[in-house]
N, C-alpha and C positions, 0 to 999 in steps of 0.2 A: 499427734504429730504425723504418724503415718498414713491415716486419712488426708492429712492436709497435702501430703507430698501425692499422691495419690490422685487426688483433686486434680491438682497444680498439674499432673501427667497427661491426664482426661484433658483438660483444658487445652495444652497445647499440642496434646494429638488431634483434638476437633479441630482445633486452629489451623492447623497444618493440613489437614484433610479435607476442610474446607476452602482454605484458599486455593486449594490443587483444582478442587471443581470449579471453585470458580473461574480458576486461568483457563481451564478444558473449554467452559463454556464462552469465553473471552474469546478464547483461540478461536473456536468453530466461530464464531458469529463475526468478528473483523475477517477472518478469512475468506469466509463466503461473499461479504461485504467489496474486500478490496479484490476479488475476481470476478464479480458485479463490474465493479467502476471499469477493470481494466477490460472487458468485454466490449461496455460501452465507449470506451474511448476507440476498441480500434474498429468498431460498426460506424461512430462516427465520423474516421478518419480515410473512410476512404477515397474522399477527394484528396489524400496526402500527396499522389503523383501529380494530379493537375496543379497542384499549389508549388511543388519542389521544381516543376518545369518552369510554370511561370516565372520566378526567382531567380531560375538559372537562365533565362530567358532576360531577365533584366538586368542581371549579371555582367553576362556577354554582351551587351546595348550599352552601357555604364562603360566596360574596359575599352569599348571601340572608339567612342566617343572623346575617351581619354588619351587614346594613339593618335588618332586626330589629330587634336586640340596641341 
């Protein structure tokens, strides 16, 4: 009986101890993973001003148009 509870203790102390690593090594590797992506998104965003001009450029063509009209 005491062996078994014993066991049972072993058991889900591994369990526990184990999934802790696991999340550690979860963490670091999405971590690193999603400051990868966000890196790349803003290297390749740097035409973001020439895109936000043009828009706001179309913008103001669009509301002129409409004072017009």
């Amino acid at each position: 009986s005491e062996s078994r509870r014993d066991a049972a203790y072993r058991f889900y102390v591994l369990l526990v101890l184990s999934g802790a690593l696991v999340y550690g090594i979860l963490a670091k590797l999405l971590g690193s993973a999603l400051r990868r992506l966000r890196y790349s998104k803003a290297s390749s965003g740097d035409d973001t001003t020439e895109v936000r001009q043009a828009a706001l450029e179309l913008l103001l063509l669009k509301a002129s148009k409409k004072k017009k009209a």
